[in-house]
N, C-alpha and C positions, 0 to 999 in steps of 0.2 A: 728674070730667069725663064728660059724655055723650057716646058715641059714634054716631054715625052707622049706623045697617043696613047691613049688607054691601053687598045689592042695590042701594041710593042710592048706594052709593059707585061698585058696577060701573057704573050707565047714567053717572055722574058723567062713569066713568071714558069711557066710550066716545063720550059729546059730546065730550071733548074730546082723544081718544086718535086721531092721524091715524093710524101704523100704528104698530106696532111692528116695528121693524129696526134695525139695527147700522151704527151711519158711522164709518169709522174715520178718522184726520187725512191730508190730502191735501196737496198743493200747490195753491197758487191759480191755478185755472186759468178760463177764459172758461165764463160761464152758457151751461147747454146751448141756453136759447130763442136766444141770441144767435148762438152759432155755427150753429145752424138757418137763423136768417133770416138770416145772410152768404151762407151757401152757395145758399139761395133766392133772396135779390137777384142774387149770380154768376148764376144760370140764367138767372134773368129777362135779365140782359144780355147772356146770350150768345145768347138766343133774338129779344133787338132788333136786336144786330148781323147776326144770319142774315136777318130780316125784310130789315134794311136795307142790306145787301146782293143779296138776290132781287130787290126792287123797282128797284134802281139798276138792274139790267141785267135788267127784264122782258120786253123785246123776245126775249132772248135763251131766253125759255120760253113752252112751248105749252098753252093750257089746253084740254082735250077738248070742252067746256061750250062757252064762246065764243070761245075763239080767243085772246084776250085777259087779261093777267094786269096785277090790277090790284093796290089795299094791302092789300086783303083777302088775295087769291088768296095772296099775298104771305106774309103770316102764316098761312095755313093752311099754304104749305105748308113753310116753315119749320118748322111745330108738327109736321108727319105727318115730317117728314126727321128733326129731332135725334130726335123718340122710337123712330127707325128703324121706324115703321109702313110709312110707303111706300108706299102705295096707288097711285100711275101717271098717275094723273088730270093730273095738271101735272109737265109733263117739261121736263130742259134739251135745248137743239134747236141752239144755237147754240155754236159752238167756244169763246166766253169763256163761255158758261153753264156747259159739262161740264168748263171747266179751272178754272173759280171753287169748282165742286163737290167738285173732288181737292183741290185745294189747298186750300182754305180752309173749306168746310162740311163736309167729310169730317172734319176734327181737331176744328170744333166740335162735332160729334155726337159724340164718344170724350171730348170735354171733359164735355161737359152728361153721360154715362151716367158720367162717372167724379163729378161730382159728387154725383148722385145714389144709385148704388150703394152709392159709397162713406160717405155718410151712413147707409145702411143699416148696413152694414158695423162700420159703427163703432159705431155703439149696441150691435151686437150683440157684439163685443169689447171696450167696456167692461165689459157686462152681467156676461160671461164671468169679466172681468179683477178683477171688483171680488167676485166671489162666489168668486174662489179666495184673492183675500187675507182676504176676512173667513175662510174653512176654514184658511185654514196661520195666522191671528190666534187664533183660538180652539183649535187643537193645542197653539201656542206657551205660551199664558196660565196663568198660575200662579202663585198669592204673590202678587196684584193687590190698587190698594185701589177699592171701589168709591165713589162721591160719590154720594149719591141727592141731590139738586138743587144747579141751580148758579146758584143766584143769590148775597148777598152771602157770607154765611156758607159757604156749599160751594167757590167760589175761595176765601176764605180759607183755609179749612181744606186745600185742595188747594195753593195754595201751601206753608202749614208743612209739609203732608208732603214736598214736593218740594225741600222744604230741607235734607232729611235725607239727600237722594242720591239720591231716587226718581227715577225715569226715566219720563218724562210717560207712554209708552209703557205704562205699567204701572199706568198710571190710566185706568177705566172710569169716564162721565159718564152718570146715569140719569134723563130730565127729562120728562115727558112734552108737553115745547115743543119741535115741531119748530126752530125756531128760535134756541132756547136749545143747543140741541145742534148745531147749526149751529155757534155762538157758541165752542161746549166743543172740538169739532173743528178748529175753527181756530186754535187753541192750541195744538194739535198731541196731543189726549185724545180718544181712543177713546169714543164714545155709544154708547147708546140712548136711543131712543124711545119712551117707552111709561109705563103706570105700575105706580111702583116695589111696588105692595101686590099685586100679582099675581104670584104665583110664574113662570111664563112669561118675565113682562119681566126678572126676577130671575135667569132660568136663558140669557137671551141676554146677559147682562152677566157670565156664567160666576160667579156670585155663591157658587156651591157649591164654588169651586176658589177665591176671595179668602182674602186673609190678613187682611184690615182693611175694615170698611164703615163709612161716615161718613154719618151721616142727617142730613141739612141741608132739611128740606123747610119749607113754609109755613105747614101747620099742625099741629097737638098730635098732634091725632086720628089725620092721615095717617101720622106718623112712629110710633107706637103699633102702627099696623098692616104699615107697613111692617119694625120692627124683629120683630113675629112671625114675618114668612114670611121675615126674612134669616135666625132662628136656627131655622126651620124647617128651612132648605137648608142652613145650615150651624153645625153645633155648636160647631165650633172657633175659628171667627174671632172679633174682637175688634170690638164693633159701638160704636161711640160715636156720640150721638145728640143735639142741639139742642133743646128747646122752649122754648115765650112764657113760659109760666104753671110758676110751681115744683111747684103743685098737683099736676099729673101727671106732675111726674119718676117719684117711686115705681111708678107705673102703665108709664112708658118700663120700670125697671130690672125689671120680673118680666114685662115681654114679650121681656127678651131682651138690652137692654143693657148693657156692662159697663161705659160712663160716661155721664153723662149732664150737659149743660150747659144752666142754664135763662137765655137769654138777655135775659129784659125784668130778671131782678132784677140779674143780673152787670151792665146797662146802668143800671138804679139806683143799686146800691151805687155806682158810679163817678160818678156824677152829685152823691149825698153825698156823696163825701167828697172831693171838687172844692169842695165848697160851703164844708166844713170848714176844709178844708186846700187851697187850688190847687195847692201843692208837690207835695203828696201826690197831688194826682190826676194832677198831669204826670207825676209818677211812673210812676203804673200806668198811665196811656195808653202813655209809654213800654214800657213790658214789653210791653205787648199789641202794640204795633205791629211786626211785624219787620222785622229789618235794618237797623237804626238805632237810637244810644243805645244800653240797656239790652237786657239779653234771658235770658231763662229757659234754661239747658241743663242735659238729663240727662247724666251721663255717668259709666263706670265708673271704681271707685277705682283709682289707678295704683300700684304698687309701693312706689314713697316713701311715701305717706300710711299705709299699713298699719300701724297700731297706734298712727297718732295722730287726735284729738277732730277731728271736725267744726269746731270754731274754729283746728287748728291749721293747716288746708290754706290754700294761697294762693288760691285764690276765695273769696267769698262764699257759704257753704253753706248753705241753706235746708231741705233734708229731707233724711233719707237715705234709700232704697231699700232695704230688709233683706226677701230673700225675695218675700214678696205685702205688706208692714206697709212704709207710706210714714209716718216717724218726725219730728217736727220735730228740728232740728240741738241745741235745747237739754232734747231726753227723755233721762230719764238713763240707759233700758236702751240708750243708743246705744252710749256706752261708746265703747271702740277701734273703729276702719274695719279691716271685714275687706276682703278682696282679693272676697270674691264680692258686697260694697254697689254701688251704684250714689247718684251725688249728684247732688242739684239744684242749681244756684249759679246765683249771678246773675253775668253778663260781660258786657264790651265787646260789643257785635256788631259782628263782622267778616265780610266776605263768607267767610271761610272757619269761618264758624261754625254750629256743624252740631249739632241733637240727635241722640243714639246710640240709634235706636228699642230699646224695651224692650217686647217681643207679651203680659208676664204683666201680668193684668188685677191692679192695686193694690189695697187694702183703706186705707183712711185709720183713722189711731191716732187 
C-alpha cells in the first residue's frame, strides 16, 4: 500500500478540518440562531408597540423642530427612549403623554434592555458554563474507549462495546465532520472534531489516558496513520483497527494495532458462503448481528466447569482463552478448564447478555 506524504495529508487535513474542539452530549435544546431571532423579533415588537402608542397620542408631544409630531418623529423617538439615549428634542407635554410614559413606556424600555443585555449575558454564561464542564470532563476521564469515526462500522463497534456495560459517558467520538459529531453527541457520546492522525486531536480526546481505541475510519492509509500516533500517546491501550484491503492488515499490526479486521474480505467470505450454504450464511449473519438469535460471548470459566473438557459445559464452546493463546475447543493441549480460562460460546441473546471485556491482547493457536 502507498501512502500519502504527510504534508498532503496535513493541507487534506485542514480543507477539511473546521476546528478542532470538544462537544460533549447535551440536552436538546433551541438553535442558538433561532433563539437570537425570537428575542430580536420580541424587540422589534416592543419598539412597534412604543411607535404605536407615541403616535396615538402625538398631540400630547412637542417636537422642538416643528412643533408637530408626526410617524416618523414617532419612531424616532421611540428608538432614542427604549435605547435610553434621550436626547430632549421631542418631549411629552401633555398629562396622558407623561402618564403613558410611567406606565407603560417606562416598563418597555427595562423590557427591550432586559432582552437585549440579557442575550448578551447569556452567551457569555454559556461560554463560561460549557468550558468548565469540558475541564471537570476531562479531570473525570479515564479508562475511556476512543471511536476514531463514526460512520457505519464505528456505531457498530460502539454499540458491542456498550453492550458490555459501558457507559456512553465513557465513550469519546473522533470525526473530523462537524456534523458527524453532532450526530455522535446526541447519542449522548462525548466528540471531537478534528483529525484523528494528528496527535493534538488525539490528546483532546484524552487518547493518552484511554483504555481501548477503535479505528473505524474510511480509509487504509488514514487508519495506518492514525493507529501510529495512538500507540505513540499511548503504549498500553488495546487499539483495534478496520481496513478495505487484507493487503495492509500487516502494515495496521506493526503501526501499532493489537487486532485488526479486514472488512471487504469478512463481507466476502459471507457472501460465499451464502452462495454455498444460505443456512450457513443466516447463520453468520446471525452472530454478527447483535441482540437477536445467536450471539458470540466471552466469559470466564465458573467453578463447576473446572476440570471438565470444553464439550462438557452447558454452552456451546468455541475457543478457550488460556493466558494470551486463544485455543479451538477441540486442541487437545486444552485438556481440563482451569478456573483462570476464559470461553467463547455461542448463546441465546438475551438483553441480559453481556461479553465479560478481557484488555490482554490474544495470539491465535
Amino acid at each position: 500500500m502507498k501512502l500519502p506524504g504527510h504534508d498532503a495529508i496535513a493541507r487534506q487535513a485542514d480543507e477539511h478540518l473546521v476546528t478542532q474542539r470538544v462537544k460533549l452530549p447535551r440536552k436538546v435544546v433551541e438553535r442558538p440562531l433561532r433563539q437570537v431571532a425570537k428575542r430580536l423579533a420580541l424587540a422589534l415588537l416592543v419598539l412597534v408597540v412604543t411607535v404605536a402608542i407615541v403616535y396615538a397620542d402625538s398631540d400630547g408631544y412637542h417636537d422642538n423642530a416643528d412643533s408637530s409630531v408626526s410617524l416618523l418623529d414617532s419612531a424616532y423617538y421611540a428608538t432614542v427612549t427604549l435605547s435610553t439615549t434621550g436626547y430632549g428634542d421631542i418631549t411629552p407635554v401633555s398629562d396622558s403623554a407623561r402618564l403613558t410614559n410611567i406606565l407603560v413606556i417606562t416598563p418597555l424600555r427595562v423590557l427591550f434592555l432586559i432582552i437585549l443585555v440579557g442575550t448578551t449575558l447569556e452567551v457569555l454564561t454559556e461560554r463560561t458554563r460549557e468550558e468548565w464542564r469540558i475541564n471537570r470532563w476531562r479531570s473525570t476521564l479515564r479508562d475511556h474507549t476512543v471511536v476514531v469515526g463514526f460512520g457505519t462500522k464505528g456505531r457498530s463497534a460502539i454499540q458491542t462495546v456498550c453492550a458490555t456495560g459501558l457507559k456512553k459517558q465513557q465513550v469519546v467520538v473522533v470525526d473530523p465532520s462537524a456534523k458527524v459529531v453532532e450526530a455522535a453527541t446526541a447519542d449522548g457520546y462525548a466528540g471531537v472534531v478534528g483529525d484523528a492522525t494528528r496527535s493534538e486531536v488525539l490528546k483532546r480526546a484524552e487518547a493518552h489516558r484511554a483504555r481501548q481505541i477503535i479505528i473505524a475510519t474510511q480509509r487504509d492509509d488514514t487508519a495506518v496513520l492514525v493507529a501510529l500516533t495512538a500507540r505513540q500517546l499511548n503504549r498500553g491501550a488495546k487499539i483495534v483497527a478496520a481496513v478495505r484491503e487484507e493487503e495492509n492488515a500487516p502494515l495496521l499490526k506493526q503501526s501499532g494495532a493489537d487486532a485488526v479486521i479486514t472488512s471487504a474480505s469478512a463481507a466476502g467470505r459471507l457472501l460465499g458462503l451464502s452462495v454455498l450454504s444460505p443456512a450457513a450464511g443466516m447463520v453468520m449473519e446471525d452472530l454478527i448481528q447483535q441482540g437477536s438469535g445467536l450471539d458470540l460471548v466471552e466469559r470466564p470459566v465458573i467453578k463447576a466447569e473446572v476440570g471438565r473438557g470444553p464439550r462438557d459445559t452447558d454452552d456451546l464452546v468455541v475457543s478457550v482463552v488460556r493466558g494470551h493463546r486463544v485455543l479451538g475447543y477441540d486442541d487437545p493441549s486444552v485438556g481440563a478448564l482451569q478456573l483462570t480460562d476464559r470461553l467463547i460460546t455461542i448463546v441465546r441473546a438475551t438483553p441480559e447478555t453481556r461479553v465479560t471485556p478481557d484488555t490482554r491482547p490474544p495470539a491465535m493457536q
